[in-house]
Structure formats: C-alpha cells, structure tokens
N, C-alpha and C positions, 0 to 999 in steps of 0.2 A: 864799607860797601853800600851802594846807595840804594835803596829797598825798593822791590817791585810794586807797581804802582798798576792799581784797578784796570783792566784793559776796555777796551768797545766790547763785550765780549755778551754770550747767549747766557741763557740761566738754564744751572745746571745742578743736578742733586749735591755734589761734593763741597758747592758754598755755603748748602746748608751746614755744613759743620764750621766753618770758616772763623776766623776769631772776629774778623771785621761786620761779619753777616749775625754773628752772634750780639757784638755789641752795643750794632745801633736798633737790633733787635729788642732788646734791654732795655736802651732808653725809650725806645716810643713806648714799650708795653707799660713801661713804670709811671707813661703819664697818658694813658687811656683812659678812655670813661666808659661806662656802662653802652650798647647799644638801645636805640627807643626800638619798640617793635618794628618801624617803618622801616629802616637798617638794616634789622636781625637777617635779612632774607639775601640781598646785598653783600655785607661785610660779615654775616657772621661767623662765616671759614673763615678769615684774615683771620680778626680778632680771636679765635680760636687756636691759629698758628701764633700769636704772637703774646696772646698772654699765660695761653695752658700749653702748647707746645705740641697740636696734636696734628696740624697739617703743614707742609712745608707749601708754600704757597707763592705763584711768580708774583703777587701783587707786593707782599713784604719784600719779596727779594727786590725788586723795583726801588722801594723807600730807601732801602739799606745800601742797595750798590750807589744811587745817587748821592746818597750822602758820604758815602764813603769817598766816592769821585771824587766830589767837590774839596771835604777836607783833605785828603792827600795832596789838592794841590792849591792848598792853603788860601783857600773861598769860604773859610768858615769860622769870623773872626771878626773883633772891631773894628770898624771904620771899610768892611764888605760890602757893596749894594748886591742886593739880586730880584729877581720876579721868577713868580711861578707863573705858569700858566695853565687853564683848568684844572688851579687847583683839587676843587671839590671839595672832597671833606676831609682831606688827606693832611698827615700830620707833619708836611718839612716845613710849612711856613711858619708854626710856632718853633718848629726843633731849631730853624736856623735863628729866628730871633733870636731864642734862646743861647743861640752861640755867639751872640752881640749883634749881626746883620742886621742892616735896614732893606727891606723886602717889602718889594709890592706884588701883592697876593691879587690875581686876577682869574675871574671864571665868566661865564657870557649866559646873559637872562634874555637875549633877543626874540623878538618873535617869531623868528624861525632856529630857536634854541631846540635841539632833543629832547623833548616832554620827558621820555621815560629817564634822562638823567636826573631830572628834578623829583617825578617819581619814585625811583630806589634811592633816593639818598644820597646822590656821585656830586649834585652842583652843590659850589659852597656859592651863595648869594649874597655875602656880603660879610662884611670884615665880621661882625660876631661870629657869622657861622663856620668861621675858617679857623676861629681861636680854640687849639688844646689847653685849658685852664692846666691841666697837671703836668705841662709842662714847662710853663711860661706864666706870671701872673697878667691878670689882666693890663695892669698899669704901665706895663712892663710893653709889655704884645703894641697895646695903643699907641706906645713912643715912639716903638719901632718898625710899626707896619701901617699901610696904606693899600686900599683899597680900590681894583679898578674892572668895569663889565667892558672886557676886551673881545671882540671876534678875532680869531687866530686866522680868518683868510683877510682880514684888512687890520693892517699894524701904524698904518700908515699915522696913525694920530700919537703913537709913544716918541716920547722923544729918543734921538739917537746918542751912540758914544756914551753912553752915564752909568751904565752897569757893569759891576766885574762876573757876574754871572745869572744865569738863567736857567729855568729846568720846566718839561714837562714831562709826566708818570702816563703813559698810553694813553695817549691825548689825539695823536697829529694823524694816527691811523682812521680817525673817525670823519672828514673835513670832505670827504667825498672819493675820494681817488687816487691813486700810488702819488703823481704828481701834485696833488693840491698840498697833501700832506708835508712831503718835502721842497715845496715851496715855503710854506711856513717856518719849515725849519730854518731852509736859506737867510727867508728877514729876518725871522729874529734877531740873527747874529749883527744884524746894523744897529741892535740896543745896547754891543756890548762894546767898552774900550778897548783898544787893541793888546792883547794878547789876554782877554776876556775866555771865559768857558761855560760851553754851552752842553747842559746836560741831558740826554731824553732817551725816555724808554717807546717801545714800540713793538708790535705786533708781527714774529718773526716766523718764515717756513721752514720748518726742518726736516719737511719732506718733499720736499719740488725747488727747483730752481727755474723751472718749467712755468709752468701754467700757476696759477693763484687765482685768490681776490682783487680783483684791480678796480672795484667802483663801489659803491655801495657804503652803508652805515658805518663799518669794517672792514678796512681791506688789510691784507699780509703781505709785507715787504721780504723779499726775494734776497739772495746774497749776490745776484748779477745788481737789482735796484740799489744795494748800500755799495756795492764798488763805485757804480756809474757815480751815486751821488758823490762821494769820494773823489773822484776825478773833477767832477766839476765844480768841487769847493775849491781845487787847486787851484783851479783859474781865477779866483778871486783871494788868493793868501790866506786861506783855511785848511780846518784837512780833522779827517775823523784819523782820533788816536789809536794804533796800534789792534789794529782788525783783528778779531778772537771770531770765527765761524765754526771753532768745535762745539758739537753741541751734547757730547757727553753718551755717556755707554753704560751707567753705572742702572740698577735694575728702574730707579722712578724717573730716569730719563728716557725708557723705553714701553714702562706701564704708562700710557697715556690717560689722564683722565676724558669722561664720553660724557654726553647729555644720558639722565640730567646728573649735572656735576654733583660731586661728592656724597655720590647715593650706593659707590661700585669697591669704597675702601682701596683707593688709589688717591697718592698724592697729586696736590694740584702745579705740576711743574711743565710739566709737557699735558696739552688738550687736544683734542678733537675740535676743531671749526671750519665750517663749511668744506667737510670734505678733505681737508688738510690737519696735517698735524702745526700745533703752533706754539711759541712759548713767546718771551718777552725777552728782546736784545737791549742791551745797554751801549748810547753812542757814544761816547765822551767828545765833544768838537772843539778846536781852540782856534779863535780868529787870530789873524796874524799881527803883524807889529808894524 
C-alpha cells in the first residue's frame, strides 16, 4: 500500500502529535544552540516549543512540514540541489546539507531590505550566519553550501533548470501585496528542472474568504487567492499538490493566540492579525515535465 504523503494543507493542532512533526522536531532541537539576548524576544517561543516542549508553534510546524514535504518525495539526499530563500536564521539549510544536498542559502541585505528583520534576528546575512554547527560541522556546511543576497521580486539573475528543489518558510507574504508575492512564487519555479518541487509556507485566512490583507508589510492569502493561483500554474504544466483547506476543530485550533503573543497561555497555532484570524499553509508545487 503506497503511504500518504504530506498534503498542501493548513497547520493544525493534531500534527502536533504526528510522528513526522515529532521527528524532525528532534532533529532541529538536538542541534540548536543557545539564543543571544538580541533573539530571545524573536524566537524564544519557537525555541521553547522545540527544545522544552512548551508551545506548539506554526513557525516549527512550518520547518517540520517542509522538510517532511521534501523527503517523502525524495529531495533529500546525495547528489539533490536546492535553495532556500529568506532564509534567515532558520535551521533547513544546515538540516538539508546535513542530508548530503548542495543548497544555496539566500537572504536579501538591500537597501530597501526590512530594517526590523535584521533587527529581531530573522535575516541570515551571509553563509556563517545561516550555519547550525550542531547539526552539520562546519567543514562539512562549506562544501555543500553557497551563498547568495537574492531579492525575491527580481530573480532574474539565478540561473534556470539546475535545481531539483526549492523552499521558502513565510517569506513571499511580506514582498508587498497578494500578487507580488505569488508572483515570486511563479519564477521561482523557472530555477527548477522539470518535475522539480517547490516548497513554501505562507500566511493563511481562516476566517474570511472575503475581505483580508491585500497590501502592506503582511498581507493573508485567501483560499479563493490559492485556487486561482492553482489554476493558473495549470497553464504553465504546474499545479499545487492536493489542496487540504480544513483547518481544524480540535480546542488550540479554535483558542486563537491575541497581541501581545504568548502573554494569554494559548498556543501559538491559530493568531489574531490585523483583524483576522491566521495560521500558516503549506504549498507543496511540482513543475511539470
């Protein structure tokens, strides 16, 4: 019987029990490092879900489902290429090294870059800053990674066809506006070779279908915005995997966390943002052949 495999699907409390959300939960936690105080304020719920077990959190769930995407459909191995992009400081570029991939790790230092992501901690600035030592030695990270300060609204300089996979962790919701963001998503896919997988989490409504975010720092992508976009990756021999829009009933898919976060003893899986409720969806995308 051929086993089920990761969907597109919303983050929802019952993955937190999951065997696959448990295990690559494991691995990142077993090779984290301390937060600096600049961090603690930033990441240090993640790191609190992920090494002491105390909040279920969409940011880990984001790590975990990516990587679990990817390996189930065997992108996570020697002689793999991939790129992240806006990295930051986030742990898949050492994890996939770590799984033999050659990865080029890209985050953007422009001078019209978001100040406050360099601020809290989020941009990784360059290959040292993107290395998890505890889970990859350095020697190791250097051989197999590469380093690039990409802007996600102009691609136009990476080369095309060379990668079997790619991924960004709520990255494309920030680029200005519903369409800029999935625009980006569309290019990307000309980095990858055909029947290539493109992975990305993003910022999803679980309460309107209607009205949202549509401009701004942040905007929330709609389940009308991921059909449509769905439709017109067909036109081009793409297509997002197996649409999952339940978004769950169990009690911390309903306790929403509020400003200011994790001050109300609710977990952080469903939020309160701008007037909407929101969580984090997982795309899976496979270009065609």
């Amino acid at each position: 019987m051929t086993p089920t495999l990761l969907r597109s699907t919303v983050c929802r409390e019952r993955d937190f029990r999951a065997g696959w959300y448990l295990r690559w939960k494991d691995k990142i936690a077993a090779g984290s490092s301390a937060l600096s105080s600049d961090q603690q304020a930033t990441w240090g719920a993640v790191w609190a879900g992920m090494v002491q077990g105390k909040w279920m959190h969409r940011k880990l769930w984001e790590w975990c489902a990516i990587s679990q995407a990817l390996d189930e459909r065997g992108m996570l191995g020697h002689g793999k290429t991939g790129m992240g992009f806006a990295v930051g400081l986030e742990p898949l570029t050492s994890l996939f090294a770590a799984q033999g991939c050659r990865i080029v790790a890209s985050d953007y230092s422009g001078e019209d870059a978001d100040a406050n992501w360099s601020s809290t901690g989020q941009m990784g600035a360059s290959l040292s800053a993107v290395h998890w030592p505890g889970l990859i030695s350095e020697a190791e990270f250097r051989a197999r990674v590469s380093y690039k300060n990409v802007d996600m609204r102009d691609l136009s300089a990476l080369p095309r066809g060379n990668l079997d996979f790619l991924w960004s962790s709520c990255s494309f919701e920030h680029l200005g506006n519903l369409d800029k963001g999935l625009q980006f998503v569309r290019n990307a896919l000309d980095c990858l070779r055909p029947g290539g997988i493109a992975i990305h989490t993003t910022e999803y409504n679980v309460s309107s279908n209607d009205k949202t975010v549509e401009r701004g720092g942040s905007v929330i992508y709609r389940r009308k915005d991921i059909e449509q976009f769905d439709r017109s990756l067909r036109l081009i021999g793409c297509a997002i995997e197996e649409l999952d829009f339940e978004a769950g009933a169990e009690p911390h898919d309903m306790a929403f966390d509020y400003p200011p976060y994790y001050s109300h003893g609710r977990q952080h899986i469903k939020l309160s943002l701008d007037g909407y409720i929101s969580t984090s969806m997982l795309l899976i995308i496979r270009k065609g052949v």
